[in-house]
C-alpha positions in Angstrom: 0.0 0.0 0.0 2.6 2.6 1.3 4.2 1.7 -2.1 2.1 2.7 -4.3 1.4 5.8 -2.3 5.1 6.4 -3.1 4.9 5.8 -6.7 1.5 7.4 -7.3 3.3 10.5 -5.7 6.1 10.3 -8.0 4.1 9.7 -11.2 1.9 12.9 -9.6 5.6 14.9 -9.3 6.6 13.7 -13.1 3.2 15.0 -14.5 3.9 18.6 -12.7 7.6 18.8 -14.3 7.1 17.0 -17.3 3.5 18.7 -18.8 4.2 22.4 -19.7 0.5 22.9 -19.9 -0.1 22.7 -15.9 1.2 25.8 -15.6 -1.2 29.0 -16.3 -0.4 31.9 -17.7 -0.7 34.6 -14.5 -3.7 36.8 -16.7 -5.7 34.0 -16.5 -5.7 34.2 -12.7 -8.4 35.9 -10.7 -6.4 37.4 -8.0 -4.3 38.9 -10.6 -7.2 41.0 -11.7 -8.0 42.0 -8.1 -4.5 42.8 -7.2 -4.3 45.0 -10.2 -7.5 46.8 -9.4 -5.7 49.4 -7.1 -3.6 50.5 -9.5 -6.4 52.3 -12.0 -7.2 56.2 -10.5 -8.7 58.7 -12.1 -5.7 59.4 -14.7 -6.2 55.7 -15.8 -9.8 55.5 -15.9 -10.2 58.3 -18.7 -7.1 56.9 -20.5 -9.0 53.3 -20.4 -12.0 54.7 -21.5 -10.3 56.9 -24.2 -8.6 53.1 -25.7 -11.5 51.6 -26.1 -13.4 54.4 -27.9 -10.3 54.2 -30.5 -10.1 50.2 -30.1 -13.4 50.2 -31.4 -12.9 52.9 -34.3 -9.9 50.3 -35.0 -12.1 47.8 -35.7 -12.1 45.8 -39.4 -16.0 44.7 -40.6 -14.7 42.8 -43.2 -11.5 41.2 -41.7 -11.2 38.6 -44.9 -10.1 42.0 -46.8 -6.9 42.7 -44.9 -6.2 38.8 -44.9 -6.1 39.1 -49.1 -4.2 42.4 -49.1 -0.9 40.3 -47.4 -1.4 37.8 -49.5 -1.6 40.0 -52.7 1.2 41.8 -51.3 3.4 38.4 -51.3 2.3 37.6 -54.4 3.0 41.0 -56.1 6.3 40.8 -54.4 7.2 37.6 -55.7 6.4 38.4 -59.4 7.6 41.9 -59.6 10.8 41.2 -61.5 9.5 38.3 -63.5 11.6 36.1 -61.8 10.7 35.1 -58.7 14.4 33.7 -57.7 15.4 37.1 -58.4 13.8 38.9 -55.7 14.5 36.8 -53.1 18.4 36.9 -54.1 20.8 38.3 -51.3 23.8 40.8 -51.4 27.5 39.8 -49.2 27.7 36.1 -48.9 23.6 35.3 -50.0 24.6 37.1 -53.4 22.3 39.5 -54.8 20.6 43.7 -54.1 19.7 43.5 -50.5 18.6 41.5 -48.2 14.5 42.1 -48.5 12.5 38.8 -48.9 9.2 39.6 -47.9 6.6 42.5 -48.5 7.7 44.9 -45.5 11.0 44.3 -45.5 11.4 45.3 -49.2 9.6 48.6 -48.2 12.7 49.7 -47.0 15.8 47.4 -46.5 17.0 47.9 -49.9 17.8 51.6 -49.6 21.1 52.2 -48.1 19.9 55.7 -46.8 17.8 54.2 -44.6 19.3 56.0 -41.4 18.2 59.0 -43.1 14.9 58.1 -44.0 14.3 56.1 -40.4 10.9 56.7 -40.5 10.2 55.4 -44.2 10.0 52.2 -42.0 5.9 53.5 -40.7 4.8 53.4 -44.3 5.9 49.4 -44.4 3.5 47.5 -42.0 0.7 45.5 -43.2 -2.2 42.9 -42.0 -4.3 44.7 -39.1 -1.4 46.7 -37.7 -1.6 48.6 -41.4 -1.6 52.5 -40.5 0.2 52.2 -37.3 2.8 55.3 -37.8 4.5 55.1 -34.1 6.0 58.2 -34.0 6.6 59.6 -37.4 6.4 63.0 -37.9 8.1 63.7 -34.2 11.8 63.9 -33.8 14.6 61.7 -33.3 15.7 60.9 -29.3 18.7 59.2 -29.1 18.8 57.1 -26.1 22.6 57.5 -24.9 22.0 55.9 -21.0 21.4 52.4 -20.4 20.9 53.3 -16.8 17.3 52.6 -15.2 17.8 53.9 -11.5 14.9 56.8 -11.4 11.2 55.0 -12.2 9.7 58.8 -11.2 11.9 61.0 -12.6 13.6 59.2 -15.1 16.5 60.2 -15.9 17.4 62.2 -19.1 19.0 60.2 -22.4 17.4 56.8 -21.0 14.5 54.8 -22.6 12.4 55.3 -20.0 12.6 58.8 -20.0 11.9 58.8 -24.1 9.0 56.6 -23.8 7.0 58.4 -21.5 7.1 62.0 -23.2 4.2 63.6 -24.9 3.5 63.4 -28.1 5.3 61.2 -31.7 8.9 60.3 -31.3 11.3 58.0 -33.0 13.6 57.1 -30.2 16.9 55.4 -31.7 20.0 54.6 -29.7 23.8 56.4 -29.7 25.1 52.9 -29.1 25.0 49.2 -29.0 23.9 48.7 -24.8 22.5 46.4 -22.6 19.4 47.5 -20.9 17.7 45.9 -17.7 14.5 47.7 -16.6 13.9 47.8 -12.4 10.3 47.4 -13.3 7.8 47.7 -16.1 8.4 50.2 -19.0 5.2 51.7 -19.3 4.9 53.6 -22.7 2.8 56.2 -23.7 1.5 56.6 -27.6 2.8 57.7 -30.6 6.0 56.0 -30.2 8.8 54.4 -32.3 11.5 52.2 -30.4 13.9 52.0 -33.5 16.7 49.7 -33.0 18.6 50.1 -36.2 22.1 50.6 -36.2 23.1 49.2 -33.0 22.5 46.0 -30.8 20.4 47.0 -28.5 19.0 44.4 -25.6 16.7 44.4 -22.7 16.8 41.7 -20.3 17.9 40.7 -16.5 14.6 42.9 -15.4 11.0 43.7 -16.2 9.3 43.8 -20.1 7.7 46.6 -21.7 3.6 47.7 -21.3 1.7 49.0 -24.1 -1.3 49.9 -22.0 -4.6 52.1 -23.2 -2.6 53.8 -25.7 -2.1 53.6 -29.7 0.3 53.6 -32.7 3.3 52.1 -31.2 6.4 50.7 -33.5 8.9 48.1 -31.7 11.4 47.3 -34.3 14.7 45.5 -34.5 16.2 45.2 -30.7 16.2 41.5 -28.3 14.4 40.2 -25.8 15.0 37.5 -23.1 15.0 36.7 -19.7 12.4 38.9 -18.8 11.5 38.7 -14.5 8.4 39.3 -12.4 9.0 42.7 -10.8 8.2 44.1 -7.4 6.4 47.4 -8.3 5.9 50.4 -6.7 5.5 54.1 -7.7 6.3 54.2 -11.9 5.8 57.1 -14.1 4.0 55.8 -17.0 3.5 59.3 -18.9 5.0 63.0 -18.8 2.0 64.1 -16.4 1.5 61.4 -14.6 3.3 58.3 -12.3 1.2 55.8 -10.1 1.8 52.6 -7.9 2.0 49.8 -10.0 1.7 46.4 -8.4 3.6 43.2 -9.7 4.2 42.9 -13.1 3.7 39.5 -14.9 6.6 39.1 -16.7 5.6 39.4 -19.7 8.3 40.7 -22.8 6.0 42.9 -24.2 2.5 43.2 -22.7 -0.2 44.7 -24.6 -3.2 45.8 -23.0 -6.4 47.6 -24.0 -4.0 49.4 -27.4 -4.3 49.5 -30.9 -2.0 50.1 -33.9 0.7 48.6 -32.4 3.4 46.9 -35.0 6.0 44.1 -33.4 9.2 43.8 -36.0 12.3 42.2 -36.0 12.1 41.0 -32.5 14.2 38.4 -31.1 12.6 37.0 -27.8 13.5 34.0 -25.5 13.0 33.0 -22.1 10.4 35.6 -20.5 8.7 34.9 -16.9 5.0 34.6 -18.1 4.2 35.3 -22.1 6.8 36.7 -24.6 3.7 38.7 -26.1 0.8 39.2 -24.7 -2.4 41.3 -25.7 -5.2 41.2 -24.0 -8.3 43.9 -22.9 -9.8 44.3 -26.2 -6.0 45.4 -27.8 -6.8 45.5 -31.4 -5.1 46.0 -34.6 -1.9 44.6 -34.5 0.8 43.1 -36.2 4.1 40.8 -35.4 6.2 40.2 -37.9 9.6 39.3 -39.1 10.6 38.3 -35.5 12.3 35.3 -34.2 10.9 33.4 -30.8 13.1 30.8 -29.1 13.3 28.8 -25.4 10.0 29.8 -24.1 6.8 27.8 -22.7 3.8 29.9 -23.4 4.8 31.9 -26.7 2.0 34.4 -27.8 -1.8 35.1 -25.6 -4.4 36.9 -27.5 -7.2 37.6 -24.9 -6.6 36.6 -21.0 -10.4 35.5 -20.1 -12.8 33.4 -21.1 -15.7 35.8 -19.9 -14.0 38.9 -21.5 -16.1 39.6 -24.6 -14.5 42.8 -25.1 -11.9 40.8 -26.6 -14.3 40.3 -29.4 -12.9 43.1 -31.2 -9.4 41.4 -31.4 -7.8 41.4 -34.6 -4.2 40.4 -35.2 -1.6 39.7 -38.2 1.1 37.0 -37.2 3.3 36.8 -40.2 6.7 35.8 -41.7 8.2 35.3 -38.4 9.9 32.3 -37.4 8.8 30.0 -34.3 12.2 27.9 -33.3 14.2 25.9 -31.1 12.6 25.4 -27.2 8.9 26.3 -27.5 6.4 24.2 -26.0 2.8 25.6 -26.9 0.7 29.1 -28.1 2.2 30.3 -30.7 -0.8 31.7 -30.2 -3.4 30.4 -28.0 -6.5 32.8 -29.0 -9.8 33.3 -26.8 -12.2 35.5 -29.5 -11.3 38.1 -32.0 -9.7 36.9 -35.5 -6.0 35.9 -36.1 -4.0 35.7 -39.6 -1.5 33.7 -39.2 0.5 33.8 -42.1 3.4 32.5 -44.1 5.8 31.7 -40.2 7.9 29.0 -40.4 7.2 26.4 -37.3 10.1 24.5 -37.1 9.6 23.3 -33.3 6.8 23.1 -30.6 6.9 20.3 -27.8 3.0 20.6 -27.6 0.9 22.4 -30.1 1.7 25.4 -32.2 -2.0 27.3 -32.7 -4.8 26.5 -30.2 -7.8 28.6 -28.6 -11.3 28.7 -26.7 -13.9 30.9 -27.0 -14.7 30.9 -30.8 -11.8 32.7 -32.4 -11.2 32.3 -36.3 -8.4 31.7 -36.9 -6.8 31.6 -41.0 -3.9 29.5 -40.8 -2.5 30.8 -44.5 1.4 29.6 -46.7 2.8 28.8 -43.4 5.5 25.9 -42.8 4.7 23.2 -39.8 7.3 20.9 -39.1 5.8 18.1 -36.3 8.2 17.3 -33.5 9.3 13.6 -33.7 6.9 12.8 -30.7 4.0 10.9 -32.5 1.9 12.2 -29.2 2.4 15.9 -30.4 1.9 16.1 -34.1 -1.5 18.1 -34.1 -1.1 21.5 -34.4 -4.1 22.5 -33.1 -5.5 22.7 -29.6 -8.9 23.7 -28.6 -9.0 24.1 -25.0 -12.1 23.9 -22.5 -14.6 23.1 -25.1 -16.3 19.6 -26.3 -16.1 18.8 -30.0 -19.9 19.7 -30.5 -18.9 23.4 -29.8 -15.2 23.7 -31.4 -16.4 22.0 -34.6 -18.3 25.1 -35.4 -15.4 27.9 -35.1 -13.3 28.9 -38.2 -10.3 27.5 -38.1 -9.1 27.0 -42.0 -5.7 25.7 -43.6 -4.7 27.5 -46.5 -1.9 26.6 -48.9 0.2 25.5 -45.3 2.8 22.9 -45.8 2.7 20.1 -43.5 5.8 18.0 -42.7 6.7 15.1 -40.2 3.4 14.1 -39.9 2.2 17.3 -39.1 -2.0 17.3 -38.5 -4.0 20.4 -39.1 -7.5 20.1 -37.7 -9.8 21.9 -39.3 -13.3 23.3 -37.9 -16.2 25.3 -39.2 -18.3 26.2 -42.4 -16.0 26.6 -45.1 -15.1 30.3 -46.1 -17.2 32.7 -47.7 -17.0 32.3 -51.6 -15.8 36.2 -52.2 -12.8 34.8 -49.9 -11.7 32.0 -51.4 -10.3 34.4 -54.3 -8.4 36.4 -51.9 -6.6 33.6 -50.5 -4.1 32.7 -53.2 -0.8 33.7 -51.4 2.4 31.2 -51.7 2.2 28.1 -50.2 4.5 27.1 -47.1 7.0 25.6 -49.4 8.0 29.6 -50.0 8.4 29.9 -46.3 11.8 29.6 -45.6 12.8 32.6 -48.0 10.1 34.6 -47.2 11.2 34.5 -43.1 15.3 34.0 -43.4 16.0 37.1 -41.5 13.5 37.4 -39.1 14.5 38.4 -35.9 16.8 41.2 -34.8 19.4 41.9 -37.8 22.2 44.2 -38.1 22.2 47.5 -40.1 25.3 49.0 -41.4 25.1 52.8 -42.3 25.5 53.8 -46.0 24.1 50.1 -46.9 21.1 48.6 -47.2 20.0 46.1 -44.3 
């Protein structure tokens, strides 16, 4: 008897270490809300209710209309020369122009002016992040301090003290540096964090909030081992600082914001989610990035009884999903996600799941199954019987499936008027289309 106690307890301590899914991502927790509750006065009441007046202005009718422009824009990009080897061609040791070989990068990696003409990158996002300028049309603020002592008074020439001014700016950096954030960088809108032309790296500390504010750029710096942070007072615009209670951990946390473009990112190894957006954030997209080492990759929506998040609509595209990830890459509640041409070359669970009737358009993208014949589905729907899930959208488009890679498809069918839409590359082109995803170097006087 006392023996099987023993191993029942061990099988019981195996299951806890062994099964990634057991642990919850910390939004999905009640007392999280409740904690967080103090931290909303006046000053974040009116900027809450000012997000989700524009959230909703954000909003897409017809979302099957942004999902064909990508796919045109592939195609268009692809054919342009008449050759479509010839586009994808690289200068240095790939041979070739420059190193563009996907819609938004060729919007502006092959001019070798581009530190003079920074904010030519604004005009370059598409999918539902399309419009999202970040701070073009401000000036430049070069971030020369990788110092984080003052979370009140920030101190001039750091990143926290650019990211909370009023008004557009394109903050760039003097210098490669290495910066780790005491606690949460809270941003306001109308912002461009521009990594180009330097290495630039946050880690050791706390990730960045994107919370009730719009049109935010994040483009070309690292992410990784992000913590949970103690809190305390934080200044989180030019007028304003608060008390901020314990942040999640998160490497980039978006809450209640729209226009908000995610680009050559590299991210790893973050306390909770590497990106998170939840409280009816809206018109987004992530691109070009490269996500390693992590558990619980991407969560779009952090409640089941949230219907706010109804409004969610995000672009996941050309990024690359890699070594050491277990499961949500995403994991969406409601809204409706594009996922397209990303190259899934690992997950240790699933890759794409969800609850709570999100659509989901799986379009050109690359699955390669794990070798653990227990793990080859891609999809996951959680907390709902077959007799509900078999009724959301979830469609396979021109994906490419490898290792015994399963795709589970679910719903009607889509609309006919769609169907034309959806003629982008298959997965076969994926490799190409996301071979420099992540954070790459820029050299001035050449092209990227």
């Amino acid at each position: 008897m006392n023996r099987n106690i023993t191993l029942f307890s061990f099988f019981l301590l195996i299951c806890w270490v062994a099964i990634p899914t057991l642990h919850a991502n910390v939004l999905e927790n009640e007392t999280f809300w409740n904690e967080h509750s103090i931290e909303f006065d006046q000053y974040w009441h009116q900027r809450a209710n000012e997000a989700e007046k524009a959230n909703k202005e954000e909003y897409q009718s017809n979302p099957y209309e942004v999902v064909g422009n990508i796919t045109a824009s592939v195609e268009r990009m692809l054919l342009s020369t008449g050759r479509e080897g010839r586009s994808l061609r690289q200068r240095g040791p790939h041979k070739g122009p420059c190193m563009a070989t996907n819609p938004i990068d060729r919007c502006w990696r092959c001019d070798p002016n581009w530190e003079r003409n920074r904010q030519k990158l604004a005009d370059c996002v598409l999918g539902f992040g399309k419009g999202t300028t970040g701070g073009k049309g401000g000036p430049y603020y070069v971030v020369t301090d990788p110092s984080d002592n003052d979370l009140v008074n920030p101190k001039i020439g750091t990143l926290r003290h650019a990211v909370t001014r009023t008004g557009p700016l394109w903050i760039i950096f003097a210098r490669s540096m290495v910066i780790t954030l005491q606690q949460e960088l809270i941003m306001a809108g109308d912002k461009t964090i521009d990594g180009r032309g330097a290495t630039v790296v946050i880690t050791g500390g706390a990730g960045i909030t994107i919370q009730f504010i719009k049109n935010v750029i994040i483009h070309n710096i690292k992410i990784y081992n992000i913590q949970s942070t103690s809190g305390g007072l934080i200044r989180d615009s030019e007028q304003h600082y608060g008390l901020r209670t314990r942040s999640d951990g998160d490497g980039i946390s978006i809450f209640g914001s729209s226009k908000i473009w995610i680009d050559h990112v590299s991210m790893s190894n973050c306390g909770d989610g590497l990106i998170d957006a939840i409280m009816g954030s809206t018109a987004i997209t992530i691109s070009n990035s490269h996500f390693t080492k992590h558990n619980e990759v991407m969560l779009f929506g952090a409640s089941d009884s949230y219907a706010g998040d109804q409004i969610m609509q995000i672009t996941v595209a050309f990024n690359h999903f890699g070594r050491g990830l277990v499961q949500r890459m995403p994991r969406s509640r409601w809204g409706f996600v594009h996922v397209v041409n990303n190259d899934y070359t690992h997950w240790e669970m699933y890759a794409i799941g969800g609850s709570q009737h999100p659509t989901v358009i799986s379009e050109g993208n690359r699955f390669i199954a794990p070798h653990n014949m227990f793990a080859k589905e891609i999809t996951k729907r959680e907390y709902s019987p077959e007799s509900v899930w078999k009724n959301w959208q979830w469609r396979s488009v021109n994906d490419l499936l490898m290792n015994g890679a399963i795709f589970i498809e679910s719903g009607t069918g889509l609309p006919v008027s769609t169907r034309d839409k959806l003629k982008g590359k298959p997965g076969s082109y994926v490799s190409r289309l996301t071979r420099f995803s992540g954070m790459h170097r820029c050299h001035v006087g050449k092209p990227c």
